[in-house]
C-alpha positions as CSV (number, residue, x, y, z in Angstrom):
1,X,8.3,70.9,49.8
2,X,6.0,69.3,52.2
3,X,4.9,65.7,50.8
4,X,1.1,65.8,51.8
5,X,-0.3,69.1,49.1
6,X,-3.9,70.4,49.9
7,X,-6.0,70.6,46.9
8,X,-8.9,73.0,46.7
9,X,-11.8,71.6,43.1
10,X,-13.2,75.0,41.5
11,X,-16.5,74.1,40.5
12,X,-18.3,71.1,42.4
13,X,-20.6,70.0,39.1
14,X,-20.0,66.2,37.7
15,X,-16.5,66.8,36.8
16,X,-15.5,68.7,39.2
17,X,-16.9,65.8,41.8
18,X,-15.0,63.0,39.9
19,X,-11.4,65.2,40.9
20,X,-13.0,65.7,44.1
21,X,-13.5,61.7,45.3
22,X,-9.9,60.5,43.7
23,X,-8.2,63.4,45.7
24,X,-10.6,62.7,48.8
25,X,-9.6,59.1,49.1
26,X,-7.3,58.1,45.9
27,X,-4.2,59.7,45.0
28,X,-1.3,59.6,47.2
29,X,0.2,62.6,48.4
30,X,-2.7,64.4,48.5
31,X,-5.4,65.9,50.6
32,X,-8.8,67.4,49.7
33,X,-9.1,70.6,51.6
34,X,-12.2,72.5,49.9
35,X,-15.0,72.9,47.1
36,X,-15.9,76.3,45.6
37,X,-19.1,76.8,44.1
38,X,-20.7,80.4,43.8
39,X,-23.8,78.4,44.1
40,X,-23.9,78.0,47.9
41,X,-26.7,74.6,47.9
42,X,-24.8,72.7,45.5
43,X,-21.4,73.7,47.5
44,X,-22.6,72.5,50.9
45,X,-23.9,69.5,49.2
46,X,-20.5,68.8,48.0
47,X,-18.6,68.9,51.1
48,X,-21.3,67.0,53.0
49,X,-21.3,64.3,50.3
50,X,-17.4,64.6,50.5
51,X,-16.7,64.0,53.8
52,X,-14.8,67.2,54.0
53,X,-15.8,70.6,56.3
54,X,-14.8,73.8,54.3
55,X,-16.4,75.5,51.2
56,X,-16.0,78.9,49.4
57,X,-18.4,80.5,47.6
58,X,-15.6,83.1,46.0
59,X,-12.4,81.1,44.8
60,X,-10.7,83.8,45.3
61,X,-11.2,83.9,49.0
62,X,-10.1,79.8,48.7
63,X,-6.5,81.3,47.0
64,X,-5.6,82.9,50.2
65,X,-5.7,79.5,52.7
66,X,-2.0,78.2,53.3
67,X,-3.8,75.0,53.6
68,X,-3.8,74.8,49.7
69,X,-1.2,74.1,47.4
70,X,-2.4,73.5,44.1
71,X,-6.1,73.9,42.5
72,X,-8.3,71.6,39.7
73,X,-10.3,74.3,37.6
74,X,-13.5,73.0,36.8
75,X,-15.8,75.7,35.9
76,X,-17.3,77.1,32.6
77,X,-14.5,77.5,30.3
78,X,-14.9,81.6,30.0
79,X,-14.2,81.9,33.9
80,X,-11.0,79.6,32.9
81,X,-8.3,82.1,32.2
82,X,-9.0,84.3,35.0
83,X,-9.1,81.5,37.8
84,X,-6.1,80.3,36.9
85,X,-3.9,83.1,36.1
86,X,-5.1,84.2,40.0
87,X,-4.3,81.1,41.2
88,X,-0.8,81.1,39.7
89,X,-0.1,84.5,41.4
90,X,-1.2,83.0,44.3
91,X,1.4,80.3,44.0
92,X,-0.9,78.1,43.4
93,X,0.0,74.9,41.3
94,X,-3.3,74.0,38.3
95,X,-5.1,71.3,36.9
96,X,-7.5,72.7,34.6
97,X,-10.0,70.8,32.7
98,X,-10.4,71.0,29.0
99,X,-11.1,73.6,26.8
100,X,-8.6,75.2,28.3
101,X,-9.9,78.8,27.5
102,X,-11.8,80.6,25.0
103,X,-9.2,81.6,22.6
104,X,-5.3,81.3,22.5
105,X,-4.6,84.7,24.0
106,X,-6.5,83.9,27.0
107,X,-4.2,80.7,26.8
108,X,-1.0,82.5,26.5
109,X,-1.6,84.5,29.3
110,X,-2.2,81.2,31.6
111,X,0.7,79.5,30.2
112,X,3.0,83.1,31.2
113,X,1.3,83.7,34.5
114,X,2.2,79.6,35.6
115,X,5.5,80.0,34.0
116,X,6.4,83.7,35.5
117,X,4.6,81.9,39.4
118,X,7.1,78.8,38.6
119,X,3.8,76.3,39.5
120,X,2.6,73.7,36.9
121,X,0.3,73.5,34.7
122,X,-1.6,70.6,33.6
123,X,-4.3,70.1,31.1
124,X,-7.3,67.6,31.6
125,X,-6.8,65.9,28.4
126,X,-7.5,62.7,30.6
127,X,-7.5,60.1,27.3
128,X,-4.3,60.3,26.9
129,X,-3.9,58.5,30.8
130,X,-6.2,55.5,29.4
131,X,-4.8,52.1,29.1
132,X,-5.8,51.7,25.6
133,X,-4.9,54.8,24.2
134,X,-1.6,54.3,25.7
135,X,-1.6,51.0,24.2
136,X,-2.4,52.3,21.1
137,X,0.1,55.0,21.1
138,X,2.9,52.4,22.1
139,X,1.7,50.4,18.9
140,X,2.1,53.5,16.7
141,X,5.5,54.3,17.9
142,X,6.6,50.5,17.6
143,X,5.7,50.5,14.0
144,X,3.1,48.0,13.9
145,X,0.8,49.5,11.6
146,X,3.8,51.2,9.7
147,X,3.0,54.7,8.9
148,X,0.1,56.5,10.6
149,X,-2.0,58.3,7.5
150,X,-5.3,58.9,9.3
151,X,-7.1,59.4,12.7
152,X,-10.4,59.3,13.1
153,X,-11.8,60.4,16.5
154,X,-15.7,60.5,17.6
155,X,-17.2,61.4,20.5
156,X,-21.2,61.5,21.0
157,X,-23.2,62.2,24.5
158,X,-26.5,61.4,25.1
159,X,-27.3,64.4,27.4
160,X,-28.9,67.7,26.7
161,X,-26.1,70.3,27.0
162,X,-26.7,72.6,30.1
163,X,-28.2,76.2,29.3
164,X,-25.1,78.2,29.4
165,X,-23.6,76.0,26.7
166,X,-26.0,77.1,23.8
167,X,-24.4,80.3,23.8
168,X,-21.2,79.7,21.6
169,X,-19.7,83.3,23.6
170,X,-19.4,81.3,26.9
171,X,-18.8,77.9,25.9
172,X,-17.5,77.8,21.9
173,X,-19.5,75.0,21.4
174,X,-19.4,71.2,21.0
175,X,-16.2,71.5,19.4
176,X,-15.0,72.4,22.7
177,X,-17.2,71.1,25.5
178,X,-17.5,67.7,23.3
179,X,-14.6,67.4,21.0
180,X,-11.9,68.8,22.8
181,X,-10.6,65.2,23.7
182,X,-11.0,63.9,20.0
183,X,-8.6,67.6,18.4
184,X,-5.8,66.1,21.4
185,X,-6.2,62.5,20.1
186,X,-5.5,63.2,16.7
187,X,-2.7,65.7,17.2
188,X,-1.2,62.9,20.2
189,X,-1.5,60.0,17.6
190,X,-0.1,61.7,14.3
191,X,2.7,64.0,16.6
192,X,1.8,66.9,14.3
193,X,-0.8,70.3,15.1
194,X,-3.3,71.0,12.7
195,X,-3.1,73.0,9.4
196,X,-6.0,73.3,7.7
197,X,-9.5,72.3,9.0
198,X,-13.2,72.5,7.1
199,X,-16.1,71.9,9.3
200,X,-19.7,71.5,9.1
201,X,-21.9,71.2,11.3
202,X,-26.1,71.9,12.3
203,X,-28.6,71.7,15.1
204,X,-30.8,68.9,14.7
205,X,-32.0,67.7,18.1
206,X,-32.1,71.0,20.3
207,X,-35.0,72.8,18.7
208,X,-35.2,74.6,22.3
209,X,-32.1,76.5,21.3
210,X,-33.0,77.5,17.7
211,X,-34.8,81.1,18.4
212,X,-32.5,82.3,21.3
213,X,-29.5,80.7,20.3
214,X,-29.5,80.1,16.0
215,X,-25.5,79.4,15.8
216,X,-25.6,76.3,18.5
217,X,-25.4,72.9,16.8
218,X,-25.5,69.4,18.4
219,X,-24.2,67.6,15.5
220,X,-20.4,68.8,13.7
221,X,-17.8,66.8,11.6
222,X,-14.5,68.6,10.8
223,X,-12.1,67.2,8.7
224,X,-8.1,68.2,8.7
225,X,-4.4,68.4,7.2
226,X,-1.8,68.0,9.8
227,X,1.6,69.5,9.2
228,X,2.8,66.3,8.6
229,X,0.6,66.0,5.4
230,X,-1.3,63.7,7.4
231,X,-5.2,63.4,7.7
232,X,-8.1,63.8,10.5
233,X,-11.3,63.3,11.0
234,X,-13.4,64.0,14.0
235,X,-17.5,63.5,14.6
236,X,-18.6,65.1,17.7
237,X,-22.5,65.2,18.7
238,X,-25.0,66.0,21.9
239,X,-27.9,64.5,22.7
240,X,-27.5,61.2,21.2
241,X,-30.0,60.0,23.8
242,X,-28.5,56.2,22.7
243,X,-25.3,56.4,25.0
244,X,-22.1,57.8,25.6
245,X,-20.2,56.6,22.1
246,X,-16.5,57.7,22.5
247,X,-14.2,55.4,19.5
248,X,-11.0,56.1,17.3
249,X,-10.0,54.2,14.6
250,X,-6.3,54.6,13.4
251,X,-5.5,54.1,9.7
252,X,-1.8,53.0,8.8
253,X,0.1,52.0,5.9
254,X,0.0,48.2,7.1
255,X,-2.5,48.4,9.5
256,X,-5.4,49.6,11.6
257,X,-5.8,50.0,15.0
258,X,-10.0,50.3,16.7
259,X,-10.1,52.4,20.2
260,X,-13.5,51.9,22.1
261,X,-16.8,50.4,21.9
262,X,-19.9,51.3,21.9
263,X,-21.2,48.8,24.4
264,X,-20.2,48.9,28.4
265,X,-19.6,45.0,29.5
266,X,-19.2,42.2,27.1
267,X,-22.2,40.4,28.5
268,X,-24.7,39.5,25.9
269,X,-28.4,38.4,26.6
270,X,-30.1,36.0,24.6
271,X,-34.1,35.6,24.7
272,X,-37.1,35.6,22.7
273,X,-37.3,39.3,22.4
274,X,-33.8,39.2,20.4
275,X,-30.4,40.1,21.3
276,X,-29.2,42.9,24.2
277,X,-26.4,44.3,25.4
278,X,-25.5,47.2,28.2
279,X,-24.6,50.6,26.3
280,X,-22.0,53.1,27.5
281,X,-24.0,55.5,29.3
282,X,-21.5,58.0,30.9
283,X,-18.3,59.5,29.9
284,X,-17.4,59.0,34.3
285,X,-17.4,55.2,33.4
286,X,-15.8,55.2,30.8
287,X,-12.9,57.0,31.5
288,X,-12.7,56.5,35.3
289,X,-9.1,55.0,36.0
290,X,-7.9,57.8,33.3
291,X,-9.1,60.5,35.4
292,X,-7.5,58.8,38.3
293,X,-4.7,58.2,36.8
294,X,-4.6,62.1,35.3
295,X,-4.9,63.3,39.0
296,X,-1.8,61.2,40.2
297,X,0.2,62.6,37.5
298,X,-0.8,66.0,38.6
299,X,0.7,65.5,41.7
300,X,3.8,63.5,40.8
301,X,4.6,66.1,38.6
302,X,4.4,68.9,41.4
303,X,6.6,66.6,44.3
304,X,9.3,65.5,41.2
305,X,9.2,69.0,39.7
306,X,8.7,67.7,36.2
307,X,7.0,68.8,33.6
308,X,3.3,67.5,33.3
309,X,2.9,64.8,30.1
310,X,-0.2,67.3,29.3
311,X,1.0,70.7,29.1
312,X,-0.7,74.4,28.4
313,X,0.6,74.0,24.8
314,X,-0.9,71.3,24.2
315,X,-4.3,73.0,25.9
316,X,-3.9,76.0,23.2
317,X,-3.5,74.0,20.3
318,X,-7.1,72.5,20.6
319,X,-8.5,76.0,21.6
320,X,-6.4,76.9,18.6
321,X,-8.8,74.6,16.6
322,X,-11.7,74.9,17.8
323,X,-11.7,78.0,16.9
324,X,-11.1,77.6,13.8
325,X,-13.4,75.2,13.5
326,X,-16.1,77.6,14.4
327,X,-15.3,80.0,11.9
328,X,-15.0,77.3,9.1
329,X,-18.8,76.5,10.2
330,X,-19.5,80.0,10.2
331,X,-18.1,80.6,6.6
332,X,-18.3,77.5,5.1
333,X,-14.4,77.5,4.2
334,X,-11.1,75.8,4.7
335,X,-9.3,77.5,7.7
336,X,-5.1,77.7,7.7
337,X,-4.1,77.5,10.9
């Protein structure tokens, strides 16, 4: 295998752009070689912005160039499951970005079509790459809180969630789009999947939704039983306007462990208007060295042929609960999983 593989980000939006600069400049081994964007401005703006010359409007003209060995999916997650089930009959080796798909057929079929195409497949569950949550999972494993009983995982953005998200059919949610992350953190941190959730959940802050769109919400707690007998928590919310609030607290039988803060530096300004401090603002501060760090992984695990630390399972599991999660909001029951 040649030790310089061309990379090809599908779907040049935010995310898309943070894969794009680490693999333009970042991780060894590898080479940015193209954007796709049906949206032809916002493609050529890419490139330009990138450094880089080519760009496809179609990624399935992109899935044809030899320059390109392996892919980062970044698009709307209902485009998910056929992008990358073309690009692993194209031989292509994938990186796609949380939720993984819309439902876990959609996510078996991936999983078989990378598995029949012998390319890998890697989830962007990117947390699980950040120094304190690997910190944290060392001091679970080393016994320093004794028993884990309890995970509680929040995640709150202070944008207003793009148009195509209020339709639950394209995007399942926040559940998904938002607390994707938090359903992995729990099920990393107490090594079990979920059996039983019971969500609730309402729209509070997006009354521009409400008429078109009367199942969105912007606010959702779920609670959960693990199949470990073991207990989970997770608050997800849009449109905070405060900040980008992203914390876990970890509740053991000696022991507690805290994840996060709500506040970006530790500097503290003192005056006679009272007390200030810098708040998160983005999720692309926060967690930029773990998205690095996720992207060099990606690669290392295509040049050592091993298998990725974030798999496709791992990927259908939380599709696995947000859906249930839906329905639990939808029926106002406990869901067995």
């Amino acid at each position: 295998m040649k030790r310089n593989l061309g990379v090809c980000i599908i779907g040049s939006g935010r995310a898309g752009m943070i894969h794009a600069l680490n693999f333009r400049k970042n991780v060894p081994n590898a080479n940015l070689v193209a954007m796709v964007d049906p949206n032809e401005k916002v493609a050529r703006e890419a490139t330009y912005s990138l450094g880089i010359d080519k760009y496809y409007l179609d990624y399935k003209e992109a899935l044809k160039s030899d320059e390109i060995d392996a892919v980062v999916v970044v698009t709307p997650t209902v485009y998910h499951r056929d992008i990358v089930v073309a690009a692993a009959e194209a031989g292509k080796h994938v990186l796609c970005e949380k939720p993984m798909a819309m439902n876990e057929k959609e996510c078996e079929e991936i999983i078989q079509a990378t598995e029949n195409n012998n390319v890998k497949l890697q989830i962007g569950f990117m947390r699980r790459f950040n120094e304190s949550f690997i910190q944290a999972k060392e001091e679970i494993e080393s016994g320093s809180i004794g028993d884990v009983v309890m995970v509680r995982s929040l995640t709150r953005g202070p944008s207003t969630p793009q148009p195509w998200m209020y339709d639950l059919k394209k995007s399942n949610g926040p559940l998904a789009e938002v607390n994707s992350h938090d359903i992995d953190t729990l099920r990393w941190f107490l090594g079990a999947d979920f059996e039983s959730v019971y969500a609730i959940a309402g729209n509070y802050r997006c009354p521009e939704a409400k008429e078109e769109y009367p199942d969105f919400y912007d606010n959702v707690v779920l609670n959960a039983r693990f199949t470990n007998q073991k207990q989970g928590i997770i608050d997800g919310a849009v449109s905070v306007k405060y900040g980008y609030d992203s914390r876990v607290e970890i509740l053991g039988t000696e022991g507690v462990i805290f994840i996060g803060q709500v506040h970006e530096k530790t500097v503290l300004t003192a005056n006679k208007k009272g007390l200030s401090r810098p708040v998160m603002n983005s999720w692309r501060s926060l967690y930029k060295d773990a998205y690095l760090a996720e992207d060099i992984h990606f690669i290392e695990s295509i040049l050592e042929d091993k298998k990725p630390k974030v798999c496709g399972y791992d990927g259908k599991e939380a599709v696995k609960v947000v859906n249930a999660g839906n329905r639990s909001i939808k029926e106002g029951n406990v869901v067995l999983l």
